[in-house]
N, C-alpha and C positions, 0 to 999 in steps of 0.2 A: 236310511241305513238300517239294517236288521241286525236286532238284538238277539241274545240270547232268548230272552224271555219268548218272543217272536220265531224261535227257531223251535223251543220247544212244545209251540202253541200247536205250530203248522205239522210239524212231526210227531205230537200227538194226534191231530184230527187227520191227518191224509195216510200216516202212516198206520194209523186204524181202518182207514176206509180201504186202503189198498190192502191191506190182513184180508178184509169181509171177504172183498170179491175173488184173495189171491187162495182163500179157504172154503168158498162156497163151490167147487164142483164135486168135491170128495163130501160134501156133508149127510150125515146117518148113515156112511158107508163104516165099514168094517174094517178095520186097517190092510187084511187079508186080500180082502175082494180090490182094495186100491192098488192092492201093489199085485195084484194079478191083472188087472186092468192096464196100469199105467207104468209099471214098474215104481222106479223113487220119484216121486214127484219133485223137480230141482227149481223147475222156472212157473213163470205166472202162466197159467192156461189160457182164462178167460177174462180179461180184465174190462170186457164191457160191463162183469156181472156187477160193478161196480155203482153203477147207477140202476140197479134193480133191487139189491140188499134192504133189507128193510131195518138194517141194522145203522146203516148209512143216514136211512131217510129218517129215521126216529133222533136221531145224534145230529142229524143239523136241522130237525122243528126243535130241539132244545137249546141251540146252541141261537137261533133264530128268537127263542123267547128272551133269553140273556141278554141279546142284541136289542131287542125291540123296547125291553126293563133299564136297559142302561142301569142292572144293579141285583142283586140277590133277588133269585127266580122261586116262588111256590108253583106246587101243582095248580091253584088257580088260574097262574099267569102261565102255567104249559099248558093248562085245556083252551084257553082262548085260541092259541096257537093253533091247537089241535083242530077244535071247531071252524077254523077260520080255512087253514089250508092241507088238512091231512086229507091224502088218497084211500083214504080204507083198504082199495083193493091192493094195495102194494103189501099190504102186514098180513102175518099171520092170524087165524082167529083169534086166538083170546085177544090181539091190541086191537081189532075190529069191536071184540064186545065191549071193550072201555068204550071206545068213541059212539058207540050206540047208548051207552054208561051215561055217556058224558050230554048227548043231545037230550037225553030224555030230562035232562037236570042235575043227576045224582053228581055229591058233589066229588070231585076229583082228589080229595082226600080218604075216600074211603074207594073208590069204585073197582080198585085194583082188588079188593079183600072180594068180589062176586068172577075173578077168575080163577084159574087152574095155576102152580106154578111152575111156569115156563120157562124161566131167564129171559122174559123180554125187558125186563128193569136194568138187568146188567149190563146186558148187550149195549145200552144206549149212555150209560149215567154219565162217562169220562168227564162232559162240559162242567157235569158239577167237579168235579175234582180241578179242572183247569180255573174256574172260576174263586175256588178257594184254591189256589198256588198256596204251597208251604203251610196251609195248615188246614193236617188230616183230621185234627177234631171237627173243625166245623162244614168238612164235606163229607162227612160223616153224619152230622145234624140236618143236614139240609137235603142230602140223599132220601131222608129217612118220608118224609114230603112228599118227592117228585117221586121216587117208588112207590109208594102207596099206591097212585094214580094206574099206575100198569098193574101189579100183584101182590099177592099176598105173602104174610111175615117173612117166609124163608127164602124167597129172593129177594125183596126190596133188604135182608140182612144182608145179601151177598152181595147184593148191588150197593150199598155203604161201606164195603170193605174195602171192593174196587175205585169207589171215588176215593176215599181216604190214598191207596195206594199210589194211584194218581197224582195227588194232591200233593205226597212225599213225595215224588221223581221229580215234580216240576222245583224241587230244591236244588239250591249250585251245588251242592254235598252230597247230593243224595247218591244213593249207590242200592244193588241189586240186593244187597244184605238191610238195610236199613229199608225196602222196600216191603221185602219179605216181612220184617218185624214188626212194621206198620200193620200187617195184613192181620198176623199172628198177635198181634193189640187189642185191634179191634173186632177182634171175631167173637164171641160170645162163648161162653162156656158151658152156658143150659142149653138143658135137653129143646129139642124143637120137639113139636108134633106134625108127623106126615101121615098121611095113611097106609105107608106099609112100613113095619119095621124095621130100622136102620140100625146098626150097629158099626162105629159109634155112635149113637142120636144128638151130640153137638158139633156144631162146625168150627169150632177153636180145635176139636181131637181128630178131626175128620183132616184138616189141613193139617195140622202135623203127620199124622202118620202119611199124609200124602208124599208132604215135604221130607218125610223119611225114606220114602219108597225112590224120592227124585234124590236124594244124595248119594246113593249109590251106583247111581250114573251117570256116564258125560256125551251118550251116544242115544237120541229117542227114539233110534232103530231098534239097540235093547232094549230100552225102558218099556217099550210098549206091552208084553205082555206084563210086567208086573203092575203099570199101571192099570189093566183093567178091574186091578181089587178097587178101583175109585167111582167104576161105573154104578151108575144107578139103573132105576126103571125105563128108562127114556134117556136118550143123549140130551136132551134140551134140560135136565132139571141144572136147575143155576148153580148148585153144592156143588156137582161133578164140573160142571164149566170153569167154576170159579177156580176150583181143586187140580185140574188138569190145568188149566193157564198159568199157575203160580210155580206147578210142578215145570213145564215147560222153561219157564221164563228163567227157572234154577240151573237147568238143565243145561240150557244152552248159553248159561252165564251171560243172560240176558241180550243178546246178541239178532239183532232185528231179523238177521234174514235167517238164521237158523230156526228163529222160533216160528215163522211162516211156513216154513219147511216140514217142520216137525208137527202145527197142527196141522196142515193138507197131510201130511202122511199115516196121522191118528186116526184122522176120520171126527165117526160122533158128532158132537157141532162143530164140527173145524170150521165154520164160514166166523162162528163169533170165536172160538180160543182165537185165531189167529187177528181176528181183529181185536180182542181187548190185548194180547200181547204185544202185537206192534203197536197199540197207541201208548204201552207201558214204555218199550224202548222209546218211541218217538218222544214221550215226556220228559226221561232219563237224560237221551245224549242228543234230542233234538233234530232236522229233519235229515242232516247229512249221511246218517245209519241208512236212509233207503234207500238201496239201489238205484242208481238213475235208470239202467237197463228195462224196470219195470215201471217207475215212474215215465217213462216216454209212451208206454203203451198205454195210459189213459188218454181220454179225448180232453184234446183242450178244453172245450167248455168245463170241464167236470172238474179238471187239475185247477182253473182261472177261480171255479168257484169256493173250493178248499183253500185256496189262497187269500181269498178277499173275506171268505168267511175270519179265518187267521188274523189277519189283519184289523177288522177290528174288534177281535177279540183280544189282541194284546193292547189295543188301545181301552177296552175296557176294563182289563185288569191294571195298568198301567193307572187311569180316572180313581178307578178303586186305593190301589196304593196312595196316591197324592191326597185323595182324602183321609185316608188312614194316618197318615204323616201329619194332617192337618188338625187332627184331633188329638192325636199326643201331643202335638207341640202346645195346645192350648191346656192338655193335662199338667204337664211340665211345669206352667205359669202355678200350678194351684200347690205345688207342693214344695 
């Protein structure tokens, strides 16, 4: 029998996975040049791209370390992982230069700090936030770890915001506002340092005025140009990823297929907005928000394996809770 908890497990992980591949043909495109290309992009283009992502493949060697831990994951227990079955040639360089990071010794706690920031930390984190269900402090703490292992301060911050958000949707209450304020929680309020100057230079003021720019729309046809005061030096930096996702996901009052929609039609990194956004709805209202239309057009092996991954991943949060229940009730005796 499928639970809730199970609905929002599988609709977090596939409905992420189907985002990558249903936003990776438009990515570092222009919004201009897509919509002269393709006109509005409505339906899934390419959805083999789905097993190429490397957004895919880094989110289930985490969700696989979780699985193999039977329990709360560190970066040492994702570099075994890493070491054991990652493709290098599937990632982009800098998660190539970890895994060379990682063979030569250095340890997986720092090795992320000798890359570039990319948002490859963000792209992948969701398993922590699913693994801490209902509570964004401590997927928040535990992000803070496994991002190390990919990059440095200002995405492994971004990549903690996004587990924490996570972490909130997979609650029965949660809702797109209570999402958002998670986000707006946990963002930091100091200055970062980057090499080129940013103004604002913290990401708590950076996501508001984002989230200001997304409330005055309900169409990301409009939205688009104003959203581009969010861009940075590079579409991949994780600030603008994180900042356009949240923007998105307001936008289209968190609405799964809308928000697919709208990052293929953004551009920039659409392959991951549109995947961290659907794994956000998928966590919210669970797997039913995906279209079946596009869910058919994966390959069964790939849909069988999101599935069973799902599966027991609600059995290990499930393990997790009964323990949890196991040790207050012995709390309880003491007082």
């Amino acid at each position: 029998m499928k639970t809730k908890l199970f609905s929002k497990i599988y609709g977090c992980l596939f409905g992420g996975g189907i985002g990558n591949a249903f936003g990776s043909p438009f990515e570092n495109m222009h919004y201009k040049e897509i919509e002269k290309k393709y006109g509005r992009v409505t339906d899934f283009l390419k959805p083999e791209m789905l097993e190429s992502e490397d957004d895919n493949a880094a989110g289930l060697l985490l969700c696989k370390a979780y699985l193999k831990k039977q329990g709360r994951v560190t970066s040492e227990d994702l570099a075994k992982i890493w070491l054991k079955e990652m493709e290098p040639k599937k990632y982009f360089w800098c998660m190539r230069n970890t895994y060379e990071l990682l063979k030569q010794g250095i340890s997986p706690r720092i090795s992320g700090i000798f890359n570039i920031v990319s948002g490859s930390a963000i792209m992948a984190i969701a398993p922590v936030g699913i693994y801490n269900a209902c509570d964004p402090d401590q997927a928040f703490i535990d992000a803070i770890d496994i991002g190390y292992m990919y990059q440095p301060k200002l995405d492994t911050e971004c990549a903690c915001i996004f587990a924490s958000s996570i972490a909130e949707a997979m609650k029965p209450e949660a809702t797109m506002k209570t999402i958002l304020e998670t986000a707006l929680k946990k963002a930091p309020h100091r200055p970062y340092v980057s090499f080129d100057k940013r103004k604002p230079d913290n990401i708590h003021q950076t996501l508001m005025e984002t989230l200001k720019i997304a409330s005055g729309h309900k169409d990301i046809f409009a939205a688009r140009k104003d959203l581009r005061k969010v861009f940075q030096w590079h579409p991949i930096d994780p600030l603008e990823v994180l900042s356009l996702t949240l923007a998105i996901f307001k936008i289209t009052n968190a609405n799964y297929r809308k928000c697919l929609i709208a990052a293929a039609n953004l551009g920039r990194d659409s392959d991951t907005i549109a995947n961290l956004t659907g794994s956000l709805c998928g966590a919210l209202y669970g797997e039913e928000v995906i279209p079946e239309q596009w869910t058919k057009k994966i390959k069964r092996k790939s849909a069988k394996l999101f599935h069973q991954v799902a599966q027991d991943f609600t059995s290990l949060v499930e393990k997790k809770c009964s323990e949890t229940e196991k040790r207050t009730n012995h709390l309880k005796k003491l007082l």
